[in-house]
MARLUM-182258 format. One record per residue (C-alpha): x, y, z; residue number from 1; residue in one letter. Coordinates in steps of 0.1 Angstrom, whole numbers, plus 5000, padded with zeros to 4 digits. Layout:
<atoms>
<atom><x>X</x><y>Y</y><z>Z</z><n>NUM</n><res>A</res></atom>
...
</atoms>
This chain:
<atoms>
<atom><x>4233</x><y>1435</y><z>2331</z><n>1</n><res>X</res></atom>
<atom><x>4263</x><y>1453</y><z>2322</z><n>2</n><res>X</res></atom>
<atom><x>4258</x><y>1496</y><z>2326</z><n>3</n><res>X</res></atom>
<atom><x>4258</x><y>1510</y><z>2293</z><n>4</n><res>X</res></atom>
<atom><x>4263</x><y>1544</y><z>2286</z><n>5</n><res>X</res></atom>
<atom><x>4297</x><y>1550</y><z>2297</z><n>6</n><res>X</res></atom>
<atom><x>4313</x><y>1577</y><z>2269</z><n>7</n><res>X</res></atom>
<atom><x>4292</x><y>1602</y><z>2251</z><n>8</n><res>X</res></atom>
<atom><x>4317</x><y>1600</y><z>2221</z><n>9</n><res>X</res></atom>
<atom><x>4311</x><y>1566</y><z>2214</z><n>10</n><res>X</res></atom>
<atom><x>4303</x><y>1550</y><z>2180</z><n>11</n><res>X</res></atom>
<atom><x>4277</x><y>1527</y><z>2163</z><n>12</n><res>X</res></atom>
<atom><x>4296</x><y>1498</y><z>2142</z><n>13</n><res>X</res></atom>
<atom><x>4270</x><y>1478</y><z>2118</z><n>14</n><res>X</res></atom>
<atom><x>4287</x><y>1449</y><z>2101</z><n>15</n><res>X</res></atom>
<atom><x>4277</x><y>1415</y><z>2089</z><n>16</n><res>X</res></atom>
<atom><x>4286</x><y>1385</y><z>2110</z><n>17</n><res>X</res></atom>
<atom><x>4291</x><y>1354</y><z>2087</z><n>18</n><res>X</res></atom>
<atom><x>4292</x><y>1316</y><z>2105</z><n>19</n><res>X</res></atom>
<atom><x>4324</x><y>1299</y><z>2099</z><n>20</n><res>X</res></atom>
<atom><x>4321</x><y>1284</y><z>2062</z><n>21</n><res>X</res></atom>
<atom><x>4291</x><y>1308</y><z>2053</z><n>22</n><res>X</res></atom>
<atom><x>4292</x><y>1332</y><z>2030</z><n>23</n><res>X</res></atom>
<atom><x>4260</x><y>1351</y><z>2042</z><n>24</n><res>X</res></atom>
<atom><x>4252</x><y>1362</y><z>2075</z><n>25</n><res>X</res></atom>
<atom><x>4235</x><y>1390</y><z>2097</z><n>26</n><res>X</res></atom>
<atom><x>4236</x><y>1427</y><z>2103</z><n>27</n><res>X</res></atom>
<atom><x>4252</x><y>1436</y><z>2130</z><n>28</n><res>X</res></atom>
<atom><x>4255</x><y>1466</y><z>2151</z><n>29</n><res>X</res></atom>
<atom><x>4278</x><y>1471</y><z>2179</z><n>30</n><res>X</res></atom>
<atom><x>4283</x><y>1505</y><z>2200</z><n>31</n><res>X</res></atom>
<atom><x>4319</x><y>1512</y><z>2208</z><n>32</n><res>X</res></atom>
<atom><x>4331</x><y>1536</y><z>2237</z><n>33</n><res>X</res></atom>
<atom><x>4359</x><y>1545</y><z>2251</z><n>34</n><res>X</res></atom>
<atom><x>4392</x><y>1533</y><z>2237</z><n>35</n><res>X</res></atom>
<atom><x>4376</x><y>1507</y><z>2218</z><n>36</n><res>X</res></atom>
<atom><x>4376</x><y>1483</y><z>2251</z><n>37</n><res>X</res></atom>
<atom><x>4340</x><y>1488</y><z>2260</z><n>38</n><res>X</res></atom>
<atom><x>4317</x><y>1475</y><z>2242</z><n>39</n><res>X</res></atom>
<atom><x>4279</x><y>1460</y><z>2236</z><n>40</n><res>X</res></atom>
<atom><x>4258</x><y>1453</y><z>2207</z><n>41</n><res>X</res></atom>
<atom><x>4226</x><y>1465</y><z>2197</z><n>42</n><res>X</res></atom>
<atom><x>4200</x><y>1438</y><z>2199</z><n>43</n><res>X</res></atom>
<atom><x>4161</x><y>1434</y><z>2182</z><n>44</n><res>X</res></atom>
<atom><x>4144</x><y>1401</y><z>2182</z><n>45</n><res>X</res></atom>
<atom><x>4133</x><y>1407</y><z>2145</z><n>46</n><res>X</res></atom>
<atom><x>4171</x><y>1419</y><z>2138</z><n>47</n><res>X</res></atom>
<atom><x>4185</x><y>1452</y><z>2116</z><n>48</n><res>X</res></atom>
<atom><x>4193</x><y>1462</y><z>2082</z><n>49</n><res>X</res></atom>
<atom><x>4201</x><y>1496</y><z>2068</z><n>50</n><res>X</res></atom>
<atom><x>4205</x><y>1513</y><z>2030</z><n>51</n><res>X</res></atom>
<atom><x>4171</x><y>1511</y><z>2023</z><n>52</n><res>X</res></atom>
<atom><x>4137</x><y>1526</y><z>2032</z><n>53</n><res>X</res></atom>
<atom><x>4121</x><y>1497</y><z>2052</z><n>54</n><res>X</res></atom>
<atom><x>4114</x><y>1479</y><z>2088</z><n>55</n><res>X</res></atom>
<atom><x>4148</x><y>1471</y><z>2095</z><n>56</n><res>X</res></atom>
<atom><x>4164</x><y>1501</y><z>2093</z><n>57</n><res>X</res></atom>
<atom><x>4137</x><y>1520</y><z>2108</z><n>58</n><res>X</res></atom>
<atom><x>4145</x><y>1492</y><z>2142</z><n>59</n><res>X</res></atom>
<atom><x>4181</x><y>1502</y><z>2136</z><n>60</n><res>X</res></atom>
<atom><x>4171</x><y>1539</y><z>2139</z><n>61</n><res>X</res></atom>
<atom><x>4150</x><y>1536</y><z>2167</z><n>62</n><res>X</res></atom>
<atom><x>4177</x><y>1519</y><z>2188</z><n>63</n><res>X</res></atom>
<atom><x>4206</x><y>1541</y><z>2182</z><n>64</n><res>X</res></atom>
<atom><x>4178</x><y>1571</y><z>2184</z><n>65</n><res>X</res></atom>
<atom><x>4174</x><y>1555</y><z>2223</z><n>66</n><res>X</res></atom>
<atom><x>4208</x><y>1548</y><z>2231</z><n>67</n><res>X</res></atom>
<atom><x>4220</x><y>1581</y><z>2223</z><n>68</n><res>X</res></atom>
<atom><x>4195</x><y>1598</y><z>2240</z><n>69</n><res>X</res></atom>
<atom><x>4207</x><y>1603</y><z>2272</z><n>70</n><res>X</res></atom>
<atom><x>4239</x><y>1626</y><z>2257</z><n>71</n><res>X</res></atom>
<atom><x>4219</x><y>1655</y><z>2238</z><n>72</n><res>X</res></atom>
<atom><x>4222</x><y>1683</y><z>2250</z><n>73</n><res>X</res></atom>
<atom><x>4200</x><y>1702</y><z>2258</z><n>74</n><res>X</res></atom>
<atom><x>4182</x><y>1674</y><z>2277</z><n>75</n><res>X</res></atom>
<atom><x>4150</x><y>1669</y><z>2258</z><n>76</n><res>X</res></atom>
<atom><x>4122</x><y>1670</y><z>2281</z><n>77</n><res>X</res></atom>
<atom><x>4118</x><y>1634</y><z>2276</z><n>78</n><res>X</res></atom>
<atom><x>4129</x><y>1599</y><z>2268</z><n>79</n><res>X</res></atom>
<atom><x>4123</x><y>1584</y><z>2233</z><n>80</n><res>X</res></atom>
<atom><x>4097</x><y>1560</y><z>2253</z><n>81</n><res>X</res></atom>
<atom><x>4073</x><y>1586</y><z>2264</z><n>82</n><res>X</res></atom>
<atom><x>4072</x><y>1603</y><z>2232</z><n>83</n><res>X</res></atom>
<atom><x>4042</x><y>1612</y><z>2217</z><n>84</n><res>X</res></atom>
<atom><x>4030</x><y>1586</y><z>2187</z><n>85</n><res>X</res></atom>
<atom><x>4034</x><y>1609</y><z>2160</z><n>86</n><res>X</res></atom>
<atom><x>4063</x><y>1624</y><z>2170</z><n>87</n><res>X</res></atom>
<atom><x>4085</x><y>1593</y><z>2173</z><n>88</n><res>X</res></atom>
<atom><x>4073</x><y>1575</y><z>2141</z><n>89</n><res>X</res></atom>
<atom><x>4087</x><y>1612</y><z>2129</z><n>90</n><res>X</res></atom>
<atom><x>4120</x><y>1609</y><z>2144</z><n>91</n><res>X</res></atom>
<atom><x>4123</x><y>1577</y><z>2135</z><n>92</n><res>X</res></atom>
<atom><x>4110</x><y>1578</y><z>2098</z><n>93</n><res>X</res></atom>
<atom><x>4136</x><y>1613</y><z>2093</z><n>94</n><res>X</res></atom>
<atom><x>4165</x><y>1600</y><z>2110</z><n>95</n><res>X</res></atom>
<atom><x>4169</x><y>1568</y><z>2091</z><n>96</n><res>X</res></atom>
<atom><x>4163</x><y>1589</y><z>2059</z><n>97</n><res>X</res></atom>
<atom><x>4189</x><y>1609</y><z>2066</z><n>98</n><res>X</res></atom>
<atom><x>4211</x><y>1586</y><z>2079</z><n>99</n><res>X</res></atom>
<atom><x>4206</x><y>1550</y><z>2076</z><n>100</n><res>X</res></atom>
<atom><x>4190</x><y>1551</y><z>2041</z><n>101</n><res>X</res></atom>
<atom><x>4219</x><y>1565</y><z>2023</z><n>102</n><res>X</res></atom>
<atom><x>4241</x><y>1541</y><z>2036</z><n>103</n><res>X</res></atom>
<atom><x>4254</x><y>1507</y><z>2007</z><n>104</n><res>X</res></atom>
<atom><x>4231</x><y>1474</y><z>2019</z><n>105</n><res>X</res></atom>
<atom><x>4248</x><y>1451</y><z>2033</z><n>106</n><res>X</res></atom>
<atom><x>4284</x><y>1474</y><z>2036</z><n>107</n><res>X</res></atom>
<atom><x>4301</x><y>1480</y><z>2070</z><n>108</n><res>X</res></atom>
<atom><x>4294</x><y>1515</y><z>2080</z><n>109</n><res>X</res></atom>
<atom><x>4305</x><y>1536</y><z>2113</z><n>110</n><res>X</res></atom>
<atom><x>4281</x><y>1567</y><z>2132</z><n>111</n><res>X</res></atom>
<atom><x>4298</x><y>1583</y><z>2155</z><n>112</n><res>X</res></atom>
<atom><x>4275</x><y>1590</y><z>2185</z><n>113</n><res>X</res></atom>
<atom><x>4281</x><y>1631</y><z>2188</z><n>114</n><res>X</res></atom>
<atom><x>4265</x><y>1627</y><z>2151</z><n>115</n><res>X</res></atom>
<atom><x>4233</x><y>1610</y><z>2164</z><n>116</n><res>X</res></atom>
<atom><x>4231</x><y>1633</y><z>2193</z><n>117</n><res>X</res></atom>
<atom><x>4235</x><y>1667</y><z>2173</z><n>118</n><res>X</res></atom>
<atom><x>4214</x><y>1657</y><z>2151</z><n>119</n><res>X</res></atom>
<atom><x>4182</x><y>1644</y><z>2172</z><n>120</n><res>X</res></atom>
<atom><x>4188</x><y>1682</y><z>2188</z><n>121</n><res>X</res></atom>
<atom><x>4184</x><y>1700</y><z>2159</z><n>122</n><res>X</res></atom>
<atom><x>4155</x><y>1674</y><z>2148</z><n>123</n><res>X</res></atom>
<atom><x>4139</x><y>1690</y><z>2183</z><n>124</n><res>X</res></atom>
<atom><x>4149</x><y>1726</y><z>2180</z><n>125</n><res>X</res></atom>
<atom><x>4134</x><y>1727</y><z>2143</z><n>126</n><res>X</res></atom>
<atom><x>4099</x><y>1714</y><z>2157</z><n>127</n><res>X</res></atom>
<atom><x>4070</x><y>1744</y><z>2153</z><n>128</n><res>X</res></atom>
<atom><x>4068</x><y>1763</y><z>2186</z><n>129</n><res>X</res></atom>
<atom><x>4038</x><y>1774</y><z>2168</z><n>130</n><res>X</res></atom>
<atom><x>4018</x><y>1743</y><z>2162</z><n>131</n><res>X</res></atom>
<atom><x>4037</x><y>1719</y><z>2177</z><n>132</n><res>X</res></atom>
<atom><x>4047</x><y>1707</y><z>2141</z><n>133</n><res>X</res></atom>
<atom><x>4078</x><y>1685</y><z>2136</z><n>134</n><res>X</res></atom>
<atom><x>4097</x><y>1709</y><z>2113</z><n>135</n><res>X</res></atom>
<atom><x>4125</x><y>1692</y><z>2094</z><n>136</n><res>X</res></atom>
<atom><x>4160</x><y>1695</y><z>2106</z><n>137</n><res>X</res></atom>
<atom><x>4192</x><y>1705</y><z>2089</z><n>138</n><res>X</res></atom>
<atom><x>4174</x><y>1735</y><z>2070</z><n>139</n><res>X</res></atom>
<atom><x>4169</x><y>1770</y><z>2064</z><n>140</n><res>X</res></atom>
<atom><x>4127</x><y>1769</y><z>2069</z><n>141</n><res>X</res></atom>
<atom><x>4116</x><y>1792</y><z>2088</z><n>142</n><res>X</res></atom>
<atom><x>4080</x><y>1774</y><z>2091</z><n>143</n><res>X</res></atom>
<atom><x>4070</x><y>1739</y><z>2100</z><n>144</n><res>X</res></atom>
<atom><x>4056</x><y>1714</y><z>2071</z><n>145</n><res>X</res></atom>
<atom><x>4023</x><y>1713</y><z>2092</z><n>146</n><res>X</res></atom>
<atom><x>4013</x><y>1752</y><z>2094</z><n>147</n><res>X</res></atom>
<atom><x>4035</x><y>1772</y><z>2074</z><n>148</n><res>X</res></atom>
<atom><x>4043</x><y>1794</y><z>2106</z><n>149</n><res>X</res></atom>
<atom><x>4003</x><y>1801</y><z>2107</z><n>150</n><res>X</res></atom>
<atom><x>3998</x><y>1774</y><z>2136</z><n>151</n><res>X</res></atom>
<atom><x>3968</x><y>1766</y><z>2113</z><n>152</n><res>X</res></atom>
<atom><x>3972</x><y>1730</y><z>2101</z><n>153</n><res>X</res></atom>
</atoms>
């Protein structure tokens, strides 16, 4: 296999690939890094989909959520994997809301990479130091959804 993560600043691609003489076909997503020459495609068995609350985008989200991983900074204390339940259906469930959701069904879309990775650090910065609450990122709360700041769920 082929070593993958070569550029931080790379960038997720989704697109539909159509068969010769179709006019339908399947979602996509490719990473891109460097000057465009590198290059390797997101895979699921049960494939992706995004712009819309659902299973495959919430696949989609969890693979680019694990291939970015390795470039925030700061290192988070661990790897998507060995995330605690709760916690990574939370990551999951907020980062395709905020990013995967919004985007047109069925449209070609581009995420840079520096996005994904900024964001998943402010997803892990925002959690309650309190309670251990997942906090929502992006804000101006000062407490957690779980405790209010009380550390009392």
């Amino acid at each position: 296999m082929a070593e993958k993560h070569t550029d931080w600043n790379g960038l997720y691609r989704g697109k539909i690939a159509k068969a010769e003489g179709q006019n339908y076909g399947e979602p996509t997503v490719d990473v891109v890094e460097g000057r465009g020459t590198d290059r390797y495609s997101l895979t699921h068995e049960r494939g992706f989909q995004w712009g819309y609350d659902g299973s495959g985008p919430a696949r989609l989200a969890e693979a680019i959520l694990a291939d970015s991983w390795p470039y925030v900074h700061p290192r988070p204390p661990t790897t998507l994997d060995d995330l605690d339940r709760d916690y990574r259906v939370a990551i999951i469930t907020a980062f395709r809301s905020d990013h995967l959701e919004p985007l047109e069904q069925w449209a070609e879309f581009v995420l840079p990479r520096s996005t994904v990775t900024r964001w998943i650090a402010g997803f892990i910065a925002a959690s309650c130091e309190t309670c251990g609450g997942r906090g929502v990122p992006n804000t101006t709360r000062t407490a957690c959804t779980d405790c209010d700041g009380t550390g009392r769920r």
